[in-house]
C-alpha positions, -999 to 999 in steps of 0.1 A, spaced: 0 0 0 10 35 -7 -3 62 15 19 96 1 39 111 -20 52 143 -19 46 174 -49 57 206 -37 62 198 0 30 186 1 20 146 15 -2 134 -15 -17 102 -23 -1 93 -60 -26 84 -81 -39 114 -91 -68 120 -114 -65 138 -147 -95 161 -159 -93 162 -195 -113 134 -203 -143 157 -190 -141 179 -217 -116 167 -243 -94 148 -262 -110 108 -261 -146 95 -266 -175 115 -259 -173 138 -231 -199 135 -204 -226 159 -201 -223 183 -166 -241 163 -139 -224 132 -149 -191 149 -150 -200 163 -117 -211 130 -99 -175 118 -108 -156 149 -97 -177 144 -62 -169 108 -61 -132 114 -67 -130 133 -34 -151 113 -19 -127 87 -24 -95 104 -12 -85 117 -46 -67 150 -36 -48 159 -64 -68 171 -94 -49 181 -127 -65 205 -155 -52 227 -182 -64 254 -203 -64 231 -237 -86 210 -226 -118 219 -244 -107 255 -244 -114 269 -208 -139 243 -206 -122 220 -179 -110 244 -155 -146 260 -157 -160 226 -149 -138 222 -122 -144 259 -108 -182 256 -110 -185 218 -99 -162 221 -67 -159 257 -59 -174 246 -22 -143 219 -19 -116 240 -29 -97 232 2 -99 188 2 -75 193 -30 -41 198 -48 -48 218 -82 -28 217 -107 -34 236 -142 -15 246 -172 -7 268 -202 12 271 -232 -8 259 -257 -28 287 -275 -55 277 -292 -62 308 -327 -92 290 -344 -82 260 -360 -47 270 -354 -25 260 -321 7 273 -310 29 275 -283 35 306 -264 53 311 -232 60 348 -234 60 364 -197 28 383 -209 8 356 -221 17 334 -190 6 364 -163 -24 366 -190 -34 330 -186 -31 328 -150 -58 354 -142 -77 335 -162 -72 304 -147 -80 318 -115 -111 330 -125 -124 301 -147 -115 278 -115 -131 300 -91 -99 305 -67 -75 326 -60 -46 299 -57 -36 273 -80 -11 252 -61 8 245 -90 7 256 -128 30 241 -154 40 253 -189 27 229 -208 50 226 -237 82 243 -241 82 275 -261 116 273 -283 113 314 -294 116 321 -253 143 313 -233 128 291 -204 144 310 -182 125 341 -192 93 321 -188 101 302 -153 110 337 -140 71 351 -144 60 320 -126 86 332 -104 70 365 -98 35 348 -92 46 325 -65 61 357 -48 26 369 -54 7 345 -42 -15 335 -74 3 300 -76 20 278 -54 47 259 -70 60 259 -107 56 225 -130 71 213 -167 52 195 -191 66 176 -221 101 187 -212 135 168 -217 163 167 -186 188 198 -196 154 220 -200 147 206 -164 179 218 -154 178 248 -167 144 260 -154 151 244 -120 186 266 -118 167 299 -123 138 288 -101 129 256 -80 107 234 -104 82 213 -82 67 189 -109 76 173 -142 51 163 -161 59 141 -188 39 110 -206 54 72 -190 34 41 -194 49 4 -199 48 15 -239 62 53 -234 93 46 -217 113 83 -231 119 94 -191 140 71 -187 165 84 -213 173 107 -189 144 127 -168 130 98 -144 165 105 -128 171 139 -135 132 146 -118 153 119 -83 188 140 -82 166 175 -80 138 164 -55 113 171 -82 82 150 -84 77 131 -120 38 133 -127 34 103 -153 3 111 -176 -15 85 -201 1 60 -174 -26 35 -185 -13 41 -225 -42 66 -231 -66 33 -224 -47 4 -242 -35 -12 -212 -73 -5 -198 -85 -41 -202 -111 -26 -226 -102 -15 -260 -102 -40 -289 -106 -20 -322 -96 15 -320 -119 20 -355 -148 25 -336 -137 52 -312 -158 83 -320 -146 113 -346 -123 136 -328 -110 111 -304 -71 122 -302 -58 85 -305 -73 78 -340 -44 102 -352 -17 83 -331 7 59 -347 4 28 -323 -35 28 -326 -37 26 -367 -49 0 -387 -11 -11 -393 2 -11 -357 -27 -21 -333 -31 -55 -347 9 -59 -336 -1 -39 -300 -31 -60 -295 -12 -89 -289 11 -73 -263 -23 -66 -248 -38 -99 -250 -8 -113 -230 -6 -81 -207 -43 -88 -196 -37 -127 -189 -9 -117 -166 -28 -88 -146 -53 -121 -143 -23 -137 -132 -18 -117 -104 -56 -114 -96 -60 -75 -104 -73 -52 -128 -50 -44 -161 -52 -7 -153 -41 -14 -120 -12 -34 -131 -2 -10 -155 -2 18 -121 17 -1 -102 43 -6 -126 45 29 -131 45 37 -95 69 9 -89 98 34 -108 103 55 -79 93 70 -47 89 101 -68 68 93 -90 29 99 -95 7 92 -115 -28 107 -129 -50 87 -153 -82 99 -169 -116 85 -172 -154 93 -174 -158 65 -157 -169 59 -121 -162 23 -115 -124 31 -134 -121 58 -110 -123 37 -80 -106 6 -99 -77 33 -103 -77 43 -67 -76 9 -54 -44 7 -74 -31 23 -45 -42 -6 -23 -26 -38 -39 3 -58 -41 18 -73 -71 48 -97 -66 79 -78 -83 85 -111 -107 47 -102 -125 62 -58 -128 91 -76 -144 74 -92 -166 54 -72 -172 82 -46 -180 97 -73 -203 66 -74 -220 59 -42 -232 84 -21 -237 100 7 -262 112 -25 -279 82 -41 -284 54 -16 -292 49 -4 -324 48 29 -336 56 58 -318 37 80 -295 28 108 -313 19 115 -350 49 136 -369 34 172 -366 29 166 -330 67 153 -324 83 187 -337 62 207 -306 77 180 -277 110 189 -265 116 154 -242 139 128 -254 130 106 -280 135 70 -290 160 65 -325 
C-alpha cells in the first residue's frame, strides 16, 4: 500500500486524477451532472490531487472544475496549465511572460480560486528562453497567485535549466509500460533535484485499460485515431502485447489498469501518477491501485513485455513530435 507522495512539499496520495477526459481529447465527453457526480466521487474517495489545463476543451475543464467544486476548494491539490494557444483551427505555443501572467488570471477565474497550487507550462516554447518564462511563474509564486512551478513535455537539460533559475516542483511528462522516453534521462534527472515526476496517459491513453479491442470504432475527434500505435497497421501488432498483458494482470488477480499503475508507480518513490476517465467504476478501480500488491516477478514481466522494444509505432503523430521537447527514442 502506498499512503503519500510528496509534490511541492505537500503529502499526496499518487494516483492522481486527470481532468481532461471531462471535456476533451478521447470518446464522448460526459454531459455536466455526470461529470460532476465523478468529480464528487473522486474526493469522496481520497483523490486529492486534481490536474487540469487550459487546452482541454478551451477553458472548458478548468470552468467545470471551478463551478463543480468551488465549495471543496480546500480537500484538493490543483494543478493547471498553459502554453498551448488555441487561434481557431490553429495552435501554437507561447510562453511569453505576458501571455503566461495573462493566462493565470484567467485560470483563477475560470477555476473560481485565487490559488492554484501548481501551474505548469505545458510545452516548451523554443522562441523564449525558459528561463525568461520560469521567472514570471517566479513573480506569481512571490505573489501568491500559484504555489509551485511545474514542466510538461520537457526533456532533462530544459529541467535543469528552469530548475537553476527557479525551484521546479513537478515534471510532467507521458510514462506508461509502452512510453518509456523518461527514462532516457528525466526519471532520474526529476530523483537528483527532488522534483516530483507526474506520469500522464500512465494506462497508455486506455490500451492497457482491459477494454479497448478496435480502436476503429472510437468516436470522430477522439485524439488517438491520429496516433501511430492505434492505426490499422500497428494495433493488430499492440493488440497482442495486450492480450498477453491482460492474462498476466489475471495472473496476479488484479485489474490491467491497475497493473499497468503499479508498474508505473513501482519506478520510484517520486513518482505519480494521474490517469483519466469518465468512468466511475475506473475511478475507483484506479484508486484501489493504490491498495494492492503485485509480486515484483509479474512488474518484471510485465516490463519485459511491453516495452520501447516491443510496441509499435511511436507515441505521437509527426506534426505533434516537432512541438515535444523530451527525449525521444532512435
Amino acid at each position: 500500500m502506498i499512503d503519500s507522495r510528496t509534490i511541492a512539499g505537500r503529502k499526496l496520495r499518487p494516483v492522481g486524477l486527470g481532468c481532461m477526459n471531462l471535456s476533451w481529447a478521447y470518446g464522448n465527453t460526459p454531459g455536466e451532472e455526470d461529470a460532476a457526480r465523478l468529480l464528487h466521487r473522486a474526493l469522496d474517495l481520497g483523490y486529492d490531487h486534481l490536474d487540469t489545463a487550459r487546452i482541454y476543451g478551451e477553458g472548458h475543464n478548468e470552468e467545470l472544475i471551478g463551478k463543480v467544486l468551488a465549495g471543496r476548494r480546500k480537500e484538493f491539490f490543483l494543478a493547471s496549465k498553459t502554453g498551448i494557444i488555441v487561434d481557431g483551427d490553429k495552435r501554437r505555443i507561447d510562453c511569453r511572460p505576458e501571455t503566461i501572467r495573462n493566462a493565470v488570471e484567467t485560470s483563477l477565474r475560470l477555476l473560481q480560486t485565487d490559488h492554484i497550487d501548481l501551474y505548469y507550462l505545458h510545452r516548451r516554447d523554443f522562441a523564449t528562453p525558459i528561463e525568461d518564462s520560469v521567472g514570471t511563474l517566479g513573480e506569481l509564486v512571490k505573489e501568491g497567485k500559484i504555489g509551485a512551478i511545474g514542466l510538461s513535455e520537457m526533456s532533462a537539460d530544459t529541467l535543469r535549466k528552469a530548475h537553476a533559475a527557479h525551484p521546479i516542483a513537478a515534471l510532467q511528462n507521458e510514462y506508461s509500460l509502452w512510453t518509456r522516453n523518461v527514462e532516457l534521462g528525466t526519471l532520474e534527472a526529476c530523483r537528483e533535484l527532488g522534483v516530483a515526476m507526474v506520469a500522464f496517459s500512465p494506462v497508455a491513453r486506455g490500451a492497457l485499460g482491459g477494454e479497448l479491442r478496435d480502436p476503429s470504432i472510437l468516436p470522430k475527434g477522439d485524439l488517438r485515431l491520429s496516433h501511430p500505435r492505434f492505426n490499422a497497421e500497428n494495433w493488430p501488432k499492440n493488440l497482442k502485447l495486450i492480450d498477453a498483458f491482460d492474462a498476466l494482470a489475471k495472473e496476479a488477480g488484479v485489474e490491467p489498469a491497475q497493473l499497468s499503475l503499479a508498474w508505473v508507480l513501482s519506478r520510484g518513490d517520486h513518482v505519480h501518477v494521474i490517469p483519466g476517465t469518465t468512468s466511475i467504476p475506473h475511478l475507483e478501480e484506479n484508486f484501489a491501485a493504490m491498495d494492492v500488491t503485485i509480486a515484483p516477478d509479474i512488474l518484471n514481466r510485465a516490463g519485459a513485455l511491453i516495452n520501447q522494444q516491443t510496441v509499435s509505432g511511436h507515441r505521437y503523430p509527426e506534426g505533434m513530435r516537432k512541438t515535444i521537447d523530451t527525449e525521444d527514442f532512435v
